[in-house]
C-alpha positions in Angstrom: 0.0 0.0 0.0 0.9 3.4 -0.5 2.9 5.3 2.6 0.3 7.1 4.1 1.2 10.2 6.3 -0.4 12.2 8.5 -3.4 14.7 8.6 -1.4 16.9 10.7 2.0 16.2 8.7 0.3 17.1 5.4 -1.1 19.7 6.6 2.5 21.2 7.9 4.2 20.4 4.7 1.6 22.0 2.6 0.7 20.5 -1.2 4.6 20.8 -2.3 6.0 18.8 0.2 3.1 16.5 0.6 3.5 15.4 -3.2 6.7 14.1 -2.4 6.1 12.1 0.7 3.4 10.1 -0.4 4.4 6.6 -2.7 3.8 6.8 -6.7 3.3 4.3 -9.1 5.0 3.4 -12.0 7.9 1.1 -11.0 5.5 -0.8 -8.6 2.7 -0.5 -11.5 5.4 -1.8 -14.3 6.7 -4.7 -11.6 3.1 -6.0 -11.7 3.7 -7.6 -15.2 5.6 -10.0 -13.8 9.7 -11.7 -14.2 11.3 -11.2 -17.7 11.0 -13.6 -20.1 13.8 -16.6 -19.6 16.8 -15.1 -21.0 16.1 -12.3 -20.0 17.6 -9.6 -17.1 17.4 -6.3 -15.9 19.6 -3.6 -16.3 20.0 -1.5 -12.8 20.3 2.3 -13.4 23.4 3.7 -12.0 21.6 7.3 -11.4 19.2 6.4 -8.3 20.4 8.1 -4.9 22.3 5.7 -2.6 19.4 6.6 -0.1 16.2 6.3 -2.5 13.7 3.9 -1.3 12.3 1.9 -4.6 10.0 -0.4 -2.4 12.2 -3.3 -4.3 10.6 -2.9 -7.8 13.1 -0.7 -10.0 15.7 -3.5 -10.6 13.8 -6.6 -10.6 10.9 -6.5 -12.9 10.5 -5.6 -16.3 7.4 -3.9 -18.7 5.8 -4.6 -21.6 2.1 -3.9 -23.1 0.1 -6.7 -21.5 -0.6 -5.2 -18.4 -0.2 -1.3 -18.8 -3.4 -0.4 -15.7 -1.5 1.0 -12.6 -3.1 -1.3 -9.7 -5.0 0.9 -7.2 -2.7 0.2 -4.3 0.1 1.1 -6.2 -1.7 4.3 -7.8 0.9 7.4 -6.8 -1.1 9.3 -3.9 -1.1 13.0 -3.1 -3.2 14.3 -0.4 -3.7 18.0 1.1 -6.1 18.1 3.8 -6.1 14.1 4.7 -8.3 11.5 4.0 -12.5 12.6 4.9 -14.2 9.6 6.0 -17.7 10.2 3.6 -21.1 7.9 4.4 -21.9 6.7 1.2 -25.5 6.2 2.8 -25.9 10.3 3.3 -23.8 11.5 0.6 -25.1 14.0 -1.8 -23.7 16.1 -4.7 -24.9 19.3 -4.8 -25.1 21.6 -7.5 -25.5 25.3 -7.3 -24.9 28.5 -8.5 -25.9 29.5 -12.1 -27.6 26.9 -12.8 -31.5 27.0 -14.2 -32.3 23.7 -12.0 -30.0 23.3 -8.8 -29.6 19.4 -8.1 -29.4 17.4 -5.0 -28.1 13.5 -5.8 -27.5 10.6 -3.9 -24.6 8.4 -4.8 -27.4 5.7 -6.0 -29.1 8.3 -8.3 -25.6 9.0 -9.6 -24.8 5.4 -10.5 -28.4 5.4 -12.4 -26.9 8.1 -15.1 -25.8 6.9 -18.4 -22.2 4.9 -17.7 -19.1 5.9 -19.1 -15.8 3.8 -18.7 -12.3 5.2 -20.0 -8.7 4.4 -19.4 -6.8 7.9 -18.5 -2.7 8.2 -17.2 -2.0 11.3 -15.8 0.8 12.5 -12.8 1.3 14.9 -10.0 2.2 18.5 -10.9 5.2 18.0 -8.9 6.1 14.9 -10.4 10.1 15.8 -11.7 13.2 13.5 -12.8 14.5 14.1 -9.1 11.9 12.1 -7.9 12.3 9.6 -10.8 9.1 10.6 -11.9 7.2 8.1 -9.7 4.1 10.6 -9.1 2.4 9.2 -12.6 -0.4 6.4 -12.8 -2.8 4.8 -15.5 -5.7 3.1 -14.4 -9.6 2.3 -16.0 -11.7 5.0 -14.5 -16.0 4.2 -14.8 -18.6 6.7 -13.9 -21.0 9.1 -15.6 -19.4 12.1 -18.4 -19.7 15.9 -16.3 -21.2 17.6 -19.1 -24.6 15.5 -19.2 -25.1 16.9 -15.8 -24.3 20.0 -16.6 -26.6 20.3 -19.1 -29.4 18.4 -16.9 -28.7 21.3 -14.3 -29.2 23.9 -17.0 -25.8 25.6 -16.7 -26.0 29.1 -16.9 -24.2 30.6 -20.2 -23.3 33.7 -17.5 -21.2 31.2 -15.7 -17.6 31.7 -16.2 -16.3 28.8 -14.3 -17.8 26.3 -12.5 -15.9 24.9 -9.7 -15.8 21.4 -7.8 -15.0 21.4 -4.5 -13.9 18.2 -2.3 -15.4 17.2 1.0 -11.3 17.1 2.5 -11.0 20.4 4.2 -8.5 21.7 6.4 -7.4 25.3 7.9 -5.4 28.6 5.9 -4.9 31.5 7.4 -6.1 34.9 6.1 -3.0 37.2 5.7 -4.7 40.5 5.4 -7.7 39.7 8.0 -9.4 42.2 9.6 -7.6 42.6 13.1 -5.4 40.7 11.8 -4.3 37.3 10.4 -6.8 34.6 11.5 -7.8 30.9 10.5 -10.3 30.0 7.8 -12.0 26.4 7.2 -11.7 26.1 3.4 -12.5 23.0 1.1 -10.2 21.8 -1.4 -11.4 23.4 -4.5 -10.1 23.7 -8.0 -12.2 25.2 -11.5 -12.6 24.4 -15.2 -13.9 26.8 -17.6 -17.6 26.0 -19.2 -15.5 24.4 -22.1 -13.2 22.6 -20.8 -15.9 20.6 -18.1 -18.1 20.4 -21.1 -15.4 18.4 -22.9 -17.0 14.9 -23.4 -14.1 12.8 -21.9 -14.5 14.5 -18.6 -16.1 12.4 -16.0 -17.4 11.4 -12.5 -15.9 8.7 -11.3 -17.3 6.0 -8.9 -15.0 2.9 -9.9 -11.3 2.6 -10.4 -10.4 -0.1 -12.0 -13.8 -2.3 -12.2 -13.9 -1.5 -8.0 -15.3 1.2 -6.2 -13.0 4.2 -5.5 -10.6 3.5 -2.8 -11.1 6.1 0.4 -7.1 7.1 0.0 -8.5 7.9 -4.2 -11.4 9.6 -3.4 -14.6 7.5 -2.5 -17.4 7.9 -3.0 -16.5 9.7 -6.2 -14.0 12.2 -7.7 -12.7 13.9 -10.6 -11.4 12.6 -13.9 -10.3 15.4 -16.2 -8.0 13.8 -19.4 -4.7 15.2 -20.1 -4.8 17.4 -16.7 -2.3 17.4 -13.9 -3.5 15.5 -11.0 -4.7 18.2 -8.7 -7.1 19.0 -11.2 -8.5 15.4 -10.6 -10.5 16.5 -7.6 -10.9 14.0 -4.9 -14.1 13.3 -2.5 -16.4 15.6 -4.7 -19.6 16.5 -3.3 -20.3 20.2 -4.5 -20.1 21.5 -8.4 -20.8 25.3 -8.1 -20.8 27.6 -10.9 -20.1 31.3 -11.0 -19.3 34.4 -12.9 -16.2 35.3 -11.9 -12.9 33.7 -11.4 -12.4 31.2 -8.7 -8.9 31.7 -6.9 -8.8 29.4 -3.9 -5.5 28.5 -3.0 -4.7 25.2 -5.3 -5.5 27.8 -8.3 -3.7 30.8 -7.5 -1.7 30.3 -4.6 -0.2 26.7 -4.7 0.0 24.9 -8.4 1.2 28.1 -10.0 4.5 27.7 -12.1 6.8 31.2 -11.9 9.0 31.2 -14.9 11.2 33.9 -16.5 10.0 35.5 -20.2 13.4 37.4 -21.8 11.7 40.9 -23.4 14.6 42.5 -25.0 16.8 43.2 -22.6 14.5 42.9 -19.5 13.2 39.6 -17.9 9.4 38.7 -17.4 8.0 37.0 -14.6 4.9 35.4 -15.3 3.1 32.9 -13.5 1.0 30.4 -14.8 -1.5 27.8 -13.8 -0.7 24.2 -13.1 -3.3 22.8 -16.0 -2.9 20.6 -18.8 0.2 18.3 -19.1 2.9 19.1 -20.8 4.8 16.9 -23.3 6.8 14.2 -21.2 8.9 10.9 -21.7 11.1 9.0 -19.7 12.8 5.7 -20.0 11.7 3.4 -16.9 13.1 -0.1 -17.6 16.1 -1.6 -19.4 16.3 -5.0 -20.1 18.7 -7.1 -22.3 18.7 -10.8 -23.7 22.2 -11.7 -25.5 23.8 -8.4 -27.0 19.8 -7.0 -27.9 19.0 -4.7 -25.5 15.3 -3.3 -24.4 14.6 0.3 -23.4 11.0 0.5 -22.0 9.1 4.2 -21.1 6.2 5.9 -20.7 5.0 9.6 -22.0 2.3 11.8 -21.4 0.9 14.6 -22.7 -2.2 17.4 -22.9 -5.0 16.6 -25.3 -2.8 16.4 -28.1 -1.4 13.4 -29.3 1.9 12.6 -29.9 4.1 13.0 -33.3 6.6 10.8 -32.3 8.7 9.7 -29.3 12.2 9.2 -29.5 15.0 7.6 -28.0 19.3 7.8 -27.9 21.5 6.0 -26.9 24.8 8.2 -25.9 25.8 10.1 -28.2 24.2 8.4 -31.1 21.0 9.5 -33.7 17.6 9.8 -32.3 15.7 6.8 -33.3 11.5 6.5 -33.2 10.3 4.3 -30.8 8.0 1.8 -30.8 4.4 2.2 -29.5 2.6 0.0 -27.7 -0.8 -1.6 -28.9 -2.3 -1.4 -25.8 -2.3 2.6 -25.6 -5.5 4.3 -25.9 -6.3 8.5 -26.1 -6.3 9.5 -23.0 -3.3 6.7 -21.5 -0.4 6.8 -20.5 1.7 5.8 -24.2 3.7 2.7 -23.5 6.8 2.1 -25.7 10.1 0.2 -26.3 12.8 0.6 -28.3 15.5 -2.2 -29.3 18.8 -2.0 -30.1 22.1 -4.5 -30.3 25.5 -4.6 -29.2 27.5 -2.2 -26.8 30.8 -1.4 -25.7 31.4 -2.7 -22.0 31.5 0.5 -19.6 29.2 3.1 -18.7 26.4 4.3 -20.9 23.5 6.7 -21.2 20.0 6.3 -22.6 17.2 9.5 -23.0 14.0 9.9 -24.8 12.1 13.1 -25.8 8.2 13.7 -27.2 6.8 15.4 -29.7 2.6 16.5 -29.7 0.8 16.8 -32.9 1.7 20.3 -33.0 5.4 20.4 -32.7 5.9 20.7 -29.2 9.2 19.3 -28.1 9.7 17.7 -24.9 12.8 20.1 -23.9 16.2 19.5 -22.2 16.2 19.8 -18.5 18.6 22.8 -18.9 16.4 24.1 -20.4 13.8 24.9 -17.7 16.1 27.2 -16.2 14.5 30.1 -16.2 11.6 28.3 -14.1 11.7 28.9 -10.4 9.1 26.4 -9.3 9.1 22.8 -9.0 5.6 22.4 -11.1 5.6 21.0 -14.4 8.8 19.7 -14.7 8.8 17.6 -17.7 12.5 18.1 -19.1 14.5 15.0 -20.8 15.6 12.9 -18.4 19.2 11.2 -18.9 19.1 8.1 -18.0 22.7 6.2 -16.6 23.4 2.0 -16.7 27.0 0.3 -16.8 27.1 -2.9 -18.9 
């Protein structure tokens, strides 16, 4: 099972740190397909920390496309205000706000909508090559698609966002408070646009791979927005409320905001920007080898684009196109390999890069220089192995 960690500790760390002391997923989630073929071993990486826990999975398992779902217990985790402990019995989803008919529904009367089952990968806004990238997941997500009960609710076209708040709650203090700074309940909250929770492939979710959400993923149901950064994925959801004006709780314009550098001429921009839609990602997760053929296996993400290619190099050499996996759907994670034979004994290096549909490269780490937070870190990662 996941690590879990305390109320109180997440609280104290806050959603930065708290993103990095829960468990992720994809070494446990790639170790679920089982031992390597006979013939086959494992190539350890020479670039994991002398210190970093891998739970026993990143050196003795291998991946390939047969099993490509993320198992729930081995889902990564992030959490902000804990884990709420919801009756299913008296749960209710409330809409309100500009909507023509406010609705009131029972977790029974959800489950009677029309169904709607999808597979979608998607990783923590803090996910970054320091961590190895572990913060990522795929799994088989079933529930009902937002927009249908949007529409049945009679959404306003004066709404500018509508926002979905979670039942986990916890204290922030009020900076500029009258008298003074002082304490505030507040719900985790984050907001789509009309047109982005309209988009079809946007759902709420009941069922996580065929079984009903775990309470540590959000029971009784949560979130699923394709090609968005986890926090977006709300957790817990029992209140959809839509406004006219911008919604700027602190996961949307306090925490999740990524503060990076613009050159103007000879003067340097700060903007900040939200933590939204994924940016073009690949890494290389697994090397295997049988005889002098060798094995790279990875992963990739990416917004709602889909990708142009993925690439992979070995040292120095050409970038060559990977092979994608049959198993990969639209809104998966992209599952790939890329084979090679023969190499020199000694050290060696191995990297892969993305490309979307329209051009967007997956950049060099040195590249996000001029970025001064930890969000969105989706630069190449290098990858090390001695054969």
């Amino acid at each position: 099972m996941p690590n879990e960690i305390s109320r109180r500790t997440l609280l104290q760390r806050g959603a930065a740190a708290a993103s990095f002391a829960t468990i992720g997923g994809w070494e446990r989630a790639f170790g679920a397909l089982g031992t390597p073929p006979q013939g086959e071993e494992v190539i350890a990486w020479t670039d994991v920390p002398a210190n970093f826990n891998p739970r026993g999975a990143l050196d003795s398992r291998t991946l390939d496309a047969s099993s490509f779902i993320t198992p729930n217990e081995s889902f990564y985790l992030v959490q902000h205000y804990g884990t709420p402990q919801v009756d299913a019995a008296n749960y209710r989803l409330k809409l309100t706000g500009l909507f023509n008919k406010p609705l009131e529904l029972t977790l029974d009367e959800l489950k009677k909508r029309p169904r709607f089952e999808q597979i979608v990968g998607f990783e923590c806004g803090g996910n970054s090559n320091a961590s190895l990238n572990r913060l990522a997941g795929n799994a088989r997500w079933t529930g009902t698609r937002l927009r249908d009960l949007l529409r049945d609710a009679g959404l306003d076209r004066t709404a500018h966002e509508v926002v979905f708040f979670g039942a986990d709650k916890g204290m922030e203090t009020v900076t500029h408070g009258r008298g003074g700074p002082q304490e505030v309940e507040q719900h985790f909250g984050r907001s789509l646009t009309p047109d982005d929770a309209m988009r079809p492939e946007v759902i709420i979710a009941w069922e996580m791979n065929g079984v009903p959400l775990p309470p540590i993923h959000g029971f009784p149901v949560r979130l699923v927005v394709p090609g968005w950064y986890g926090v977006a994925n709300v957790k817990w959801m029992d209140h959809i409320h839509a406004q006219d004006s911008r919604y700027v709780g602190r996961f949307m314009s306090r925490d999740y905001v990524t503060l990076k550098g613009e050159q103007v001429g000879d003067k340097t921009i700060w903007n900040e920007s939200l933590v939204a839609r994924i940016r073009v990602k690949s890494m290389v997760a697994r090397l295997t080898r049988s005889g002098t053929r060798y094995t790279a296996h990875g992963f990739a993400l990416a917004g709602a684009l889909p990708f142009r290619s993925i690439e992979v190099r070995v040292d120095d050499g050409p970038w060559q196109r990977a092979k994608l996996h049959s198993a990969n759907t639209e809104h998966s994670w992209q599952l790939f390999t890329h084979q090679w034979s023969g190499l020199a004994a000694g050290e060696h290096t191995i990297v892969s890069r993305a490309t979307d549909a329209n051009g967007v490269l997956q950049p060099e780490q040195s590249a996000l220089a001029e970025k001064k937070t930890m969000w969105e870190n989706n630069g190449q990662f290098v990858r090390k192995f001695t054969v």
